[in-house]
Structure formats: structure tokens, C-alpha cells
C-alpha positions in Angstrom: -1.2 -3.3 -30.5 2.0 -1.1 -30.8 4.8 -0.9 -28.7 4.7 2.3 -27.0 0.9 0.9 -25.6 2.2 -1.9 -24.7 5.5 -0.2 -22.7 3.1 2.5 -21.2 0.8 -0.4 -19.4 3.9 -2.0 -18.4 4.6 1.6 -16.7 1.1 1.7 -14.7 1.2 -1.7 -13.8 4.9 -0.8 -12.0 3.1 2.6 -10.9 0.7 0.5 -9.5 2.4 -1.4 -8.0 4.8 1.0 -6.3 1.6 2.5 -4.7 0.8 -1.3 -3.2 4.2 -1.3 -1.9 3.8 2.0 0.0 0.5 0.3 1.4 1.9 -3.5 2.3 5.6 -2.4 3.7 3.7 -1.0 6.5 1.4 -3.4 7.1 3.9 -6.7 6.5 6.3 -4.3 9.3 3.3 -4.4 11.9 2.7 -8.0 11.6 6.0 -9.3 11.0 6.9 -7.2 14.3 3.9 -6.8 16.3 2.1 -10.3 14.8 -0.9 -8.2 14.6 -3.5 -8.5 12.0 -4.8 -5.0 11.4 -7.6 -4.6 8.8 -7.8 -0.8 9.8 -4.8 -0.3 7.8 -7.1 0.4 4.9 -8.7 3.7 6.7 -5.2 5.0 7.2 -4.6 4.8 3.6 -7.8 6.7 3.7 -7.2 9.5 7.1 -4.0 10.2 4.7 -5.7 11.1 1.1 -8.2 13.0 3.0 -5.6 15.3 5.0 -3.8 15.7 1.9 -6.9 16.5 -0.2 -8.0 19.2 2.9 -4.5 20.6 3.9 -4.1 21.1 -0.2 -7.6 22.5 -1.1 -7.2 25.0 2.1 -3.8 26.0 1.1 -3.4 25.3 -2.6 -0.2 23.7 -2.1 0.3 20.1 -3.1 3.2 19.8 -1.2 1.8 20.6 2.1 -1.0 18.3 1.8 1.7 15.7 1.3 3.1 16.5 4.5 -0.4 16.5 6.0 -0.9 13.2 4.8 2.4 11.8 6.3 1.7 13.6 10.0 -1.8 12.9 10.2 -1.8 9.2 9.3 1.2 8.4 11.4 -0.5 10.5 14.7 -3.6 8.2 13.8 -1.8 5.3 13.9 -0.1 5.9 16.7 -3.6 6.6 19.0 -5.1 3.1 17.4 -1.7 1.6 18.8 -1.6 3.3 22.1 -5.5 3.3 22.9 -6.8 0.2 21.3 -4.5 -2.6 19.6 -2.2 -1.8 22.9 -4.6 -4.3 24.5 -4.7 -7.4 22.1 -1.0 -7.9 21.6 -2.0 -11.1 23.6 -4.9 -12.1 22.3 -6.2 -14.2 20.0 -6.0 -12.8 15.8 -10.1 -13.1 15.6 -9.8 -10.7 18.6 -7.7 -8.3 16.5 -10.1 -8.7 13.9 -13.1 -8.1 15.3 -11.3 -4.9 16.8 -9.6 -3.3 13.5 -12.9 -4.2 11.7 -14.5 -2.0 14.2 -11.9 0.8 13.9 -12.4 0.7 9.8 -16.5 1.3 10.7 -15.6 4.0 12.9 -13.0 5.6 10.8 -15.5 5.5 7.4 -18.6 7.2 9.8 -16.0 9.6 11.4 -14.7 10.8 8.1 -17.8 10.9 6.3 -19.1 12.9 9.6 -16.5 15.5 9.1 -15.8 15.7 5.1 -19.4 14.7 4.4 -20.3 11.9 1.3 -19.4 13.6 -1.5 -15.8 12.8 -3.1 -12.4 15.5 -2.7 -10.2 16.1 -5.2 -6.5 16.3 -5.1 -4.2 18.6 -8.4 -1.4 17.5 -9.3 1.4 19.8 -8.9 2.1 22.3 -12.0 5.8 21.3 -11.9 4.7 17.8 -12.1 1.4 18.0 -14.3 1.7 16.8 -18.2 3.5 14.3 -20.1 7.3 14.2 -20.7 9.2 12.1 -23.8 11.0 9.4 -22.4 13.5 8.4 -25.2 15.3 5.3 -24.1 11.7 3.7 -24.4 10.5 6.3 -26.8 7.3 6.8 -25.7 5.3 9.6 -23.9 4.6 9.5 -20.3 2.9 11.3 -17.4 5.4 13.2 -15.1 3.4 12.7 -12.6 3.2 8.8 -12.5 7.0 8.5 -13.3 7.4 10.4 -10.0 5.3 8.2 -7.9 7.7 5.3 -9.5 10.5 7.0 -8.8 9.2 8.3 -5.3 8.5 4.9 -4.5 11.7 2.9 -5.1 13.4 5.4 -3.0 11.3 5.1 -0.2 12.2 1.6 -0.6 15.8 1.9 -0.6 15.5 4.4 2.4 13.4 1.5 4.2 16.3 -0.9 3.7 18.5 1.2 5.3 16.3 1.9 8.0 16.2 -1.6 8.7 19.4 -3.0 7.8 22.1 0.1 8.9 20.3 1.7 12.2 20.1 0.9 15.8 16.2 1.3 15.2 16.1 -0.9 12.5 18.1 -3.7 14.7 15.9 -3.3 17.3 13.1 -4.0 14.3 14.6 -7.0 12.8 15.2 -8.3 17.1 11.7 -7.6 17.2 10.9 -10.1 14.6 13.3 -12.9 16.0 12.6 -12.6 19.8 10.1 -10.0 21.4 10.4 -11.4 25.0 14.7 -11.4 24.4 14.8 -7.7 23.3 11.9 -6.7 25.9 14.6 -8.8 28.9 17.4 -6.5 27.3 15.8 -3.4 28.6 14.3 -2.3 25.0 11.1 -0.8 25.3 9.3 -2.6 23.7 6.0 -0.4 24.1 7.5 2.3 22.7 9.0 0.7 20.0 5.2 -1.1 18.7 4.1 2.7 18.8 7.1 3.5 15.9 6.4 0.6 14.1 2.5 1.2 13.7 3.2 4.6 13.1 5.7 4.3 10.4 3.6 1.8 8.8 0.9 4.2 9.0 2.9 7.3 7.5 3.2 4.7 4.4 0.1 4.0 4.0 -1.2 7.6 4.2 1.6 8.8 1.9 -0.1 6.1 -0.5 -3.3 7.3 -0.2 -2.4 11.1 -0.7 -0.4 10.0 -4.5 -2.7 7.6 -5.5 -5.7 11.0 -4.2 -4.4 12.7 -7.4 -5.1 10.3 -9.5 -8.3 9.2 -8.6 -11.1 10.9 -6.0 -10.8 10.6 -2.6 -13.9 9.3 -1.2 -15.0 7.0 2.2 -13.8 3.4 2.2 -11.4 3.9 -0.5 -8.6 2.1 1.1 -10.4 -1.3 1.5 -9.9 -2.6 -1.8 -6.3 -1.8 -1.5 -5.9 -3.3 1.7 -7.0 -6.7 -0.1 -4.3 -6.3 -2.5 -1.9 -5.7 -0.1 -2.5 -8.4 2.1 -2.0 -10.2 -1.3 1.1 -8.4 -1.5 2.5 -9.8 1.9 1.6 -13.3 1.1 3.5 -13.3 -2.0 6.3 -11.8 -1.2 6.3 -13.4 2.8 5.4 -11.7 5.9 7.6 -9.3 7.6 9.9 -9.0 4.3 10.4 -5.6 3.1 12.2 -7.0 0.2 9.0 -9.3 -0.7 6.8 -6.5 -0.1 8.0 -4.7 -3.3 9.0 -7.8 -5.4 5.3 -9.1 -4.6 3.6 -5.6 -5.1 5.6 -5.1 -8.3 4.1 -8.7 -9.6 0.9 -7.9 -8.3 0.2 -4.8 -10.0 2.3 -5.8 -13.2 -0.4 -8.4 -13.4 -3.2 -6.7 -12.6 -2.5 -3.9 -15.1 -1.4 -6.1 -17.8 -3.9 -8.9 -17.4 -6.9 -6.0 -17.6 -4.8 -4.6 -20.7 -4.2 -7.9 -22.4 -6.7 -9.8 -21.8 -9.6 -8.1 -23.6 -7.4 -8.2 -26.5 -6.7 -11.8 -26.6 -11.0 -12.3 -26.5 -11.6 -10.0 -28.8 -10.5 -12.9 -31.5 -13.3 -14.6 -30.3 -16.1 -12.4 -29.1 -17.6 -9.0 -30.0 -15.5 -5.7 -28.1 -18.2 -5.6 -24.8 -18.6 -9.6 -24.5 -14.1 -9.5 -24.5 -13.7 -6.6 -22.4 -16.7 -8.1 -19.8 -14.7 -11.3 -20.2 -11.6 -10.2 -20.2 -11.8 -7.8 -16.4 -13.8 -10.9 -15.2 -10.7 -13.1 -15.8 -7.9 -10.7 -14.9 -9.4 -9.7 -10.9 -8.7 -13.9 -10.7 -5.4 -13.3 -12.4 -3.8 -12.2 -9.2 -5.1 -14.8 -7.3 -4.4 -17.7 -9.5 -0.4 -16.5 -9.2 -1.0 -16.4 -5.4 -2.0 -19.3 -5.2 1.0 -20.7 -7.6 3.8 -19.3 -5.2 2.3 -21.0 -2.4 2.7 -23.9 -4.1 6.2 -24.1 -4.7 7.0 -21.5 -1.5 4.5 -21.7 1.1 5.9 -19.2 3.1 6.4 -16.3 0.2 8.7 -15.8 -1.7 10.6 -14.1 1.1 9.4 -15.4 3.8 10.8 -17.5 6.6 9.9 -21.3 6.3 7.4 -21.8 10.0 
């Protein structure tokens, strides 16, 4: 196994897990704010690779399916806050799940009944298309995964000042400490739910559109995701921006390296189909097994505020 192989997994698995980020900072948001457990966020991953994949293939820019992924997932999440999870703010969580499992059945029937079965596709852009030579590692990479790395820390830095330098971002972090206290201080609290979801769903769309070039874009695409995000959040503690990217950047390191390494490793053992079959068995309980190791020691996330 050379080096540059073993550097260029390392990449994917970051990649990787810059694109869970995008997909748990919203969702960790939501319930660290709102205490809402919202299984629909999945489908907004989804409403946002299809608007992308639609607004590009209608206009052959790249770029302004981007933007269509951003607008419509974030108008979508705002109508599921304002028309449905406005209502279960006080109920119980199996209420809020029975609700946002609904919403992911009527999302999938209501995007399959206007883009049809069959998969979209999303190009990359020419200007971001190809490989480049990255020569403090020395290896060749693909531009267009380096930009979703780099496109993804920023976001994050732009989160943390959202949070930590604005007046919205106070009201955020109040929101987290004391709902009733910021709601007697004359904050609307209403209105500021309806950011929140919609912010977190902007995220997750903008996920969904960058990952859409990668893979296809198809119905129920965003579930799996959502299980790794919800990972994510439990690693890295709920309502923790911070955690969301240290525990997405663990997660998809070892995801990506356990499917990389592991087959190797059995392949000492076992013929090449018996060590790969082996090897992906073992590495989607990989990310579980360190789940369950943090708990351990931090029960609460890494992040996370001790209950």
C-alpha cells in the first residue's frame, strides 16, 4: 500500500466528513435549540440535490443550482416549521417522530411524483472538474473534492461567528440556555424557531447539492446520511457546533479508512472477495463501536453539556 493511497483515503474520509458536518450542524442547531427531533431532515438533504440537479440541468449552470439548492431547502424548512412542527414544540419526542417520519413519506412520494423514479445527475463545474498536484503531500487530487473540504471548513468558521459574534447568534445560544427567559424578554421566539429550522435546512440542502455531483440524486437518498448524522451529534454532543465537525470529521475518517483498511488487513487471511465482504461488514460497525466508546468515557459527547 503506498503513501499517496493511503493520504488520498485520508482526503475522502475528511471530504466525507465535511459533507456530514454540513448535514448534522443543522440538525444538532434544531435540537439543541428547538429540542426537536426531526427525522425529516434527511428529505431536505434530498429537496436540495434535487433543486440543484433541476435549476442546473435547466440552466447549465452549476452555480445556480447551488443557489437553488440553498433557497429551496431553507423555504421548505421553513413551511415544515411554520405548518407542522409549529404544533409539537410541546409535545412528547414520539409525537415529533411519528410526525417528521410522516413528512419524510410525503417528501419521497412528492418528489418521486414530480421528478419521476429514475436518478438526476449533477456536472461538476469545468473550472472545478479534474485533478490538481498537491505538492506538500505530493499526491494527485480531485479539485472538486478539495473544494467541498475547503467549502466546508469555511462554512464552519462562518457558523462560529454566527453564533458566537451576532445578536442572532446570542439569541441562539439564550435559546439553548432558557427558551421561557428569552421568550419573557420580548424575543420572538416564533420567529426565531423559523430561522433556526431554516438555516439548518439551507445546510442540509447545500449538502445534498455537493455530495449530487458526486453521486446520483435519487428518492430517499438523504436517509442514510441522516443516520450518520445523528451519529455525528452524539459524538460530538447535541447543540455543539464545535462537536458537530470534530464528530463528523471522526466519523467519516473512520468510515473511509475502516472500508479502505480493513479489506487489506483480511486479505492476509482470506481470498480478495471473502476480505473485502469481511472487511465492509466490519467497517459499517466501526463507527458504531467508537460511538459507543465516547459514551463511555463522555456520556454527553464530546462537547456536550453534562444533563
Amino acid at each position: 500500500m503506498s503513501a499517496s493511497l493511503f493520504i488520498e483515503q485520508l482526503l475522502n474520509g475528511l471530504q466525507f466528513g465535511v459533507m456530514l458536518f454540513l448535514m448534522s450542524a443543522g440538525l444538532t442547531l434544531v435540537f439543541g435549540v428547538m429540542g426537536l427531533i426531526n427525522l425529516a431532515h434527511g428529505s431536505l438533504y434530498m429537496v436540495g440535490a434535487f433543486a440543484a440537479a433541476a435549476v442546473a440541468g435547466w440552466s447549465g449552470s452549476f452555480w445556480l443550482g447551488l443557489a437553488a439548492s440553498l433557497m429551496a431547502a431553507a423555504l421548505a424548512g421553513a413551511l415544515v416549521e411554520i405548518v407542522v412542527l409549529r404544533r409539537l414544540y410541546r409535545r412528547d419526542h414520539l409525537d415529533q417522530v411519528l410526525a417528521t417520519f410522516a413528512l419524510i413519506l410525503m417528501f419521497s412520494e412528492g418528489t418521486r411524483w414530480l421528478f419521476g423514479a429514475f436518478p438526476l445527475y449533477l456536472d461538476v463545474p469545468e473550472v472545478l472538474s479534474g485533478s490538481m498536484h498537491l505538492p506538500v503531500l505530493d499526491i494527485v487530487y480531485s479539485r472538486y473534492r478539495l473544494a467541498i473540504i475547503v467549502c466546508g471548513f469555511v462554512i464552519a468558521l462562518g457558523l462560529y461567528l454566527l453564533i458566537a459574534k451576532t445578536r442572532l447568534g446570542i439569541r441562539i445560544r439564550a435559546g439553548q440556555s432558557d427558551r421561557q427567559m428569552i421568550a419573557a424578554l420580548g424575543v420572538d421566539i416564533s420567529t426565531l424557531y423559523t430561522v433556526v429550522f431554516a438555516l439548518g435546512a439551507a445546510l442540509a440542502g447545500l449538502a445534498g447539492a455537493l455530495v449530487g455531483a458526486i453521486q446520483s440524486v435519487e428518492v430517499g437518498m438523504g436517509e442514510p446520511v441522516l443516520i450518520l448524522a445523528f451519529v455525528v451529534i452524539v459524538i460530538g454532543g447535541i447543540g455543539s457546533i464545535k462537536g458537530a465537525l470534530i464528530g463528523a470529521i471522526i466519523v467519516g475518517l473512520t468510515d473511509t479508512m475502516g472500508r479502505f483498511l480493513l479489506p487489506v488487513f483480511f486479505r492476509q487471511f482470506m481470498d480478495n472477495a471473502a476480505a473485502s465482504s469481511v472487511g465492509s461488514a466490519l467497517a459499517s460497525m466501526l463507527i458504531y463501536i467508537v460511538m459507543a466508546t465516547i459514551l463511555i468515557v463522555r456520556p454527553s459527547g464530546l462537547f456536550g453539556k453534562a444533563s
